[in-house]
N, C-alpha and C positions, 0 to 999 in steps of 0.2 A: 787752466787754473791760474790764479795769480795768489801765490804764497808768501812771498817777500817781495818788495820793494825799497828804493830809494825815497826816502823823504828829507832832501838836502836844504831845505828853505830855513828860515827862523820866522818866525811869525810876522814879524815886520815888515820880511819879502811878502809873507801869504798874504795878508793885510790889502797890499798894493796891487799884486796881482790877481787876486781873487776879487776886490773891488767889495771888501768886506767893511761893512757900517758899525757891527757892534764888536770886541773882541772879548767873548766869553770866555777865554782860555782859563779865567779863574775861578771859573764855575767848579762844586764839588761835584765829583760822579766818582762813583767805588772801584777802585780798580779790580781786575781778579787775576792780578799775578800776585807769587806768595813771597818776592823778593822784590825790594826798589827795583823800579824800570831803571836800567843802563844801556844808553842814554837818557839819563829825563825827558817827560813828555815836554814837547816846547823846545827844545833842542834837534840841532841838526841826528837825521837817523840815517847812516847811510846800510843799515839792516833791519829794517821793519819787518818783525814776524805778528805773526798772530796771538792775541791775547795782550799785544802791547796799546796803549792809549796811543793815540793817533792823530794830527789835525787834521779836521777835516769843516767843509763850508757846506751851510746847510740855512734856507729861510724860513724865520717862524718869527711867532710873533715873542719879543721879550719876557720870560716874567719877572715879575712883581717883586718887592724884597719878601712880601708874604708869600710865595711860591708859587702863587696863583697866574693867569695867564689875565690882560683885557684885552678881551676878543673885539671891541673898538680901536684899535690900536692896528698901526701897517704893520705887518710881517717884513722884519730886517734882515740881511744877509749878516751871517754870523759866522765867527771860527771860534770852531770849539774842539776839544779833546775829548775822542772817542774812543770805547775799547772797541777792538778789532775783532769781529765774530757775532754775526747776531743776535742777540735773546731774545726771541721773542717775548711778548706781554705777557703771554701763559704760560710762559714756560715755569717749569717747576723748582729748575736749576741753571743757574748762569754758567755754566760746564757747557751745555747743550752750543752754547758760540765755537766752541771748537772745530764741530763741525757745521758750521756754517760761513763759515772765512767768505768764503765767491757763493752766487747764485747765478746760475746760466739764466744768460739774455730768454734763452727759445722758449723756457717752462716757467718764467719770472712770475706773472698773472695767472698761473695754474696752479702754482704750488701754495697753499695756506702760510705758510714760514714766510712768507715774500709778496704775497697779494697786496695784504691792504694796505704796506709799506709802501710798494709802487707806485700807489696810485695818491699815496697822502705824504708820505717821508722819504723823498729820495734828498740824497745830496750829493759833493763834489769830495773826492779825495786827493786833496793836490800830492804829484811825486816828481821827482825828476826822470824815473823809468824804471824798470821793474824787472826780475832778474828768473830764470826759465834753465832749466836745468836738461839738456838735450841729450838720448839715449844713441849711444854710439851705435851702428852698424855694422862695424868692424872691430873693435876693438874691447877685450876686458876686464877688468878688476883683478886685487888679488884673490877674492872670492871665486872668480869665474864667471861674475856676472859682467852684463853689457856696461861700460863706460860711462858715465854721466859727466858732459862737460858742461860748466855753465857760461851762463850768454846773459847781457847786459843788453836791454829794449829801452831804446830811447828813442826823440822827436828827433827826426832828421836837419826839421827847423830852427832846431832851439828851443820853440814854443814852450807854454808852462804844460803839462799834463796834470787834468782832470779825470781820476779814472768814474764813470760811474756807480752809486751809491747806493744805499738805502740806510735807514737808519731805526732804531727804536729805543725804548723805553720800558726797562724790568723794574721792579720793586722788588725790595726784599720782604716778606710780606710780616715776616716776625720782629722788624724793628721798628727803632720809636716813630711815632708818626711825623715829628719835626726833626727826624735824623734826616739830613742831606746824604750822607753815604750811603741809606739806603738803596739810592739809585744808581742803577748801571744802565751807562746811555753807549750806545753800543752800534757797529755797520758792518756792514757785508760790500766786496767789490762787486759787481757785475761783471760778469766773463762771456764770452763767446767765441765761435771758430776762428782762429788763426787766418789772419793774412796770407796771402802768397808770401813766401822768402820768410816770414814769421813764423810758418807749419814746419818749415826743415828743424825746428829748435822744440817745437811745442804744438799740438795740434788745438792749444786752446791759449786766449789772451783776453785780459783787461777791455773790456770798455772805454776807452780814450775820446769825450766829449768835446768837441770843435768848441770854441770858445764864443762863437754866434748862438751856440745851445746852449751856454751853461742858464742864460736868467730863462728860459723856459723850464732848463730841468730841474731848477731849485724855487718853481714858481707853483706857488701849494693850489694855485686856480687851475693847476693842471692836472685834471682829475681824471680823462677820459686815456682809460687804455689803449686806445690805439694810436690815441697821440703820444701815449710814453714808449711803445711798439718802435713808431716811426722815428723817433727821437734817439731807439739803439741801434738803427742800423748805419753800418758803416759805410762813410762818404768814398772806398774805396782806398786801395791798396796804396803802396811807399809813402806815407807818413813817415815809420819810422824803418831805425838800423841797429844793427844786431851785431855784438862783435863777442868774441871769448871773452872770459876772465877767469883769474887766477882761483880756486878751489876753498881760498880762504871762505871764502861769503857762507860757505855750504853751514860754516859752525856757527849758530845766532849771536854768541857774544862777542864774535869780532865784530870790528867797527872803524868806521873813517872813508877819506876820500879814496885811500888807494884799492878800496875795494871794486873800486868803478876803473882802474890800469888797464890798457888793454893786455891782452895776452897775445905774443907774438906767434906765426904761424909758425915757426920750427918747434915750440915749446908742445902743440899740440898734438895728441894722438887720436884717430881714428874719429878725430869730429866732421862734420859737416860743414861745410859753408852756405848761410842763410842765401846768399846771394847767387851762386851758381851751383850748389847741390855736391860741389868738388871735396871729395875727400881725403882731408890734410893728417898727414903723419904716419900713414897707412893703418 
């Protein structure tokens, strides 16, 4: 699964990297947290949980200042602010995003919640890497229960990370008709099986799109599911690297860069090492 994430950029970085043409960020969509997002959407997140608005890069075509779409008109790569959690169109209650944060890669095109999104609304969710909470072996709580260390997933190269997306579009069906809040525009990550060296932390991870995919997979003439099929499978293992970190991240309102500190190998108990399976602290 992918539950949190880094989202270290400011839009200005997304902009350049993402090779974004329009910046919607000031588009209205209803949030459905019942407090101000902290940090502001648009602002560096370095604890991106679920239910928070989110940037994310997605191509459609503009609309209108009437709210209407011209389907004469190219479809622009855009960043916009998205809440985090599905809704589907039919859904009854924007609650229902809750549980749909991730949709597995394998059952994407089977399941109705995720179908016609894949095949017409997917998008990019730029992160800096994304954070997996690993079930100790060895070692347990005061409770009694198994250990939970957390692990920070990043590009080994630097590179930007694109996790894959999908995206949609709920109404509120009881307001005004010219209310923009109305709308909640809203995504889900794409997950599937863990990497080698990534499984010792988490048997499941983000979708991470090669940047030679991102204009197919944000390119709405791509309609044929087996090209969106071939387009999640992974080009293969060490991309990325996995290190501890300190315990703080676990509580959603902490925040900043030192969430991302490594944690040193004396400090650890009974975790694993993503790398050689070697178990530190006893």
């Amino acid at each position: 699964m992918c539950g949190r994430y880094a989202a270290t950029a400011d839009p200005d970085e997304l902009i350049e990297a993402f090779e974004v043409e329009v910046d919607a960020t000031g588009e209205t969509s209803r949030s459905v947290l019942v407090n101000p997002q902290d940090p502001p959407a648009g602002t560096p997140d370095y604890n991106m949980a679920p239910s928070k608005q989110a940037p994310v890069v997605l191509t459609r075509v503009q609309r209108g200042a009437d709210g209407t779409q011209d389907e004469s008109a190219e479809p622009a790569r855009q960043l916009r602010h998205l809440t985090w959690g599905l809704v589907p169109s039919w859904a009854k209650d924007p609650k229902v995003g809750l549980r749909m944060t991730n949709a597995r890669a394998e059952t994407l095109l089977d399941k109705p919640a995720f179908a016609r999104a894949a095949v017409a609304r997917r998008c990019l969710v730029p992160a800096a890497g994304w954070y997996e909470w690993q079930v100790s072996p060895v070692a347990k709580d005061t409770k009694g229960k198994p250990r939970k260390q957390p692990f920070y997933m990043h590009r080994g190269d630097g590179d930007d990370i694109g996790f894959a997306g999908l995206y949609e579009f709920w109404r509120d069906k009881n307001a005004a008709q010219d209310d923009p809040s109305a709308w909640v525009v809203s995504f889900t990550i794409i997950t599937t099986a863990a990497e080698p060296g990534l499984d010792r932390v988490h048997d499941r991870q983000p979708v991470v799109l090669e940047r030679a995919d991102w204009r197919e997979w944000l390119d709405p003439g791509t309609t044929d599911p087996d090209a969106v099929r071939a387009l999640l499978e992974s080009p293969g293992a060490g991309r990325f690297e996995a290190y501890p970190i300190g315990t703080e991240v676990n509580t959603t309102r902490n925040n900043g860069p030192h969430l991302l500190d490594r944690l040193p190998d004396e400090a650890l108990i009974g975790a694993v090492n993503p790398a050689t399976g070697e178990v530190l602290g006893g």
